[in-house]
C-alpha positions in Angstrom: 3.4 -32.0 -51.8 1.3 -28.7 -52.1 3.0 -25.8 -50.4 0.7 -23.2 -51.1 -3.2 -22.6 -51.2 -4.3 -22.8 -54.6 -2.5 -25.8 -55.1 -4.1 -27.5 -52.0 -7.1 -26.5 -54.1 -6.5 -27.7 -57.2 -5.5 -31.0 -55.8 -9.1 -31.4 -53.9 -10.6 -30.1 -57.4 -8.4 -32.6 -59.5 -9.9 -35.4 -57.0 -13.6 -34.0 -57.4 -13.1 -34.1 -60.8 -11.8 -37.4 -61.3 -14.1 -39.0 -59.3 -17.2 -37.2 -61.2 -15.7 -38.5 -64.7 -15.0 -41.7 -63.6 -18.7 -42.1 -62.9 -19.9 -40.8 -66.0 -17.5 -42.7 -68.0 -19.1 -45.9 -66.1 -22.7 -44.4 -66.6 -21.7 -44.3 -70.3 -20.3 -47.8 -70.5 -23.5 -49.4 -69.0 -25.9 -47.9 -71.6 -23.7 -49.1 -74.4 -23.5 -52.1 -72.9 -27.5 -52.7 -72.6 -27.3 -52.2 -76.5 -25.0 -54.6 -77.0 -26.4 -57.4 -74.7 -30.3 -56.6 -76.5 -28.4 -57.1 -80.0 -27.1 -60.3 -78.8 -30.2 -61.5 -78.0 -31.9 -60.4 -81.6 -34.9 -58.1 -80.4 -34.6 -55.4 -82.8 -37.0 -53.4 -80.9 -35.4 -54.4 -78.0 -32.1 -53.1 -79.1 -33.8 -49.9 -80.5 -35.2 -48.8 -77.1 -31.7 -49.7 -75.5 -29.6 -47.3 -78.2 -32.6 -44.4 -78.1 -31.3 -44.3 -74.1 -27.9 -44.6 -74.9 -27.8 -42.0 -77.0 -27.8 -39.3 -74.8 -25.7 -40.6 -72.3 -22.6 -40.8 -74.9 -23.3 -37.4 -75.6 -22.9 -35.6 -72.3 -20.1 -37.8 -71.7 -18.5 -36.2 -74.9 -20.4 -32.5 -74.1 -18.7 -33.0 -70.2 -15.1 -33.5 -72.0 -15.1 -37.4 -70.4 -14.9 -39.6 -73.8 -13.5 -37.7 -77.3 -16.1 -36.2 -79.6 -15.0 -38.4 -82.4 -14.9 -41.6 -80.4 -18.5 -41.1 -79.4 -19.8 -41.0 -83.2 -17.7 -43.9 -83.8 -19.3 -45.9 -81.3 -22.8 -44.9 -81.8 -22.4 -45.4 -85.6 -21.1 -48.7 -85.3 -23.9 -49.7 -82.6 -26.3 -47.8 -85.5 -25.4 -49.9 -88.4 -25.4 -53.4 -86.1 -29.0 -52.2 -85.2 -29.9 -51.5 -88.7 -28.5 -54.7 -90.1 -30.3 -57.3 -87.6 -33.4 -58.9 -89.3 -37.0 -57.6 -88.0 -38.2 -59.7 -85.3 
């Protein structure tokens, strides 16, 4: 247990913290997740719209230090490429 003041704090901070990323990591997952579902269903411009607001969200989980900077490109290259190769409905 913490026996001294900053590491009381550092434990609330470490829980803040936690919390926060676990949210954005979730935040993240449901975006990419939308993409996935609309390039299930074969609506190109469906899947298009879902990966423009996707986008974003896997960046400032990377920019916040949640997900790994290369992880992020591999996942929205792959989705990319997916996207790219559906036929234009």
């Amino acid at each position: 247990m913490a026996n001294n003041a900053s590491a009381r704090k550092r434990i609330r901070q470490t829980a803040v913290r936690t919390e926060r990323n676990a949210a954005r990591k979730s935040r993240m997952r449901t975006f990419l997740k939308k993409v996935e579902v609309a390039i299930a269903s074969g609506d190109k411009s469906q899947a298009q719209a879902a990966f423009q607001a996707a986008q974003p969200e896997a960046q400032r989980a990377q920019t916040k230090g949640v997900i790994h900077l290369n992880t992020v490109a591999r996942k929205l290259s792959r989705l990319s490429a997916r996207i790219k190769a559906m036929a234009t409905a």
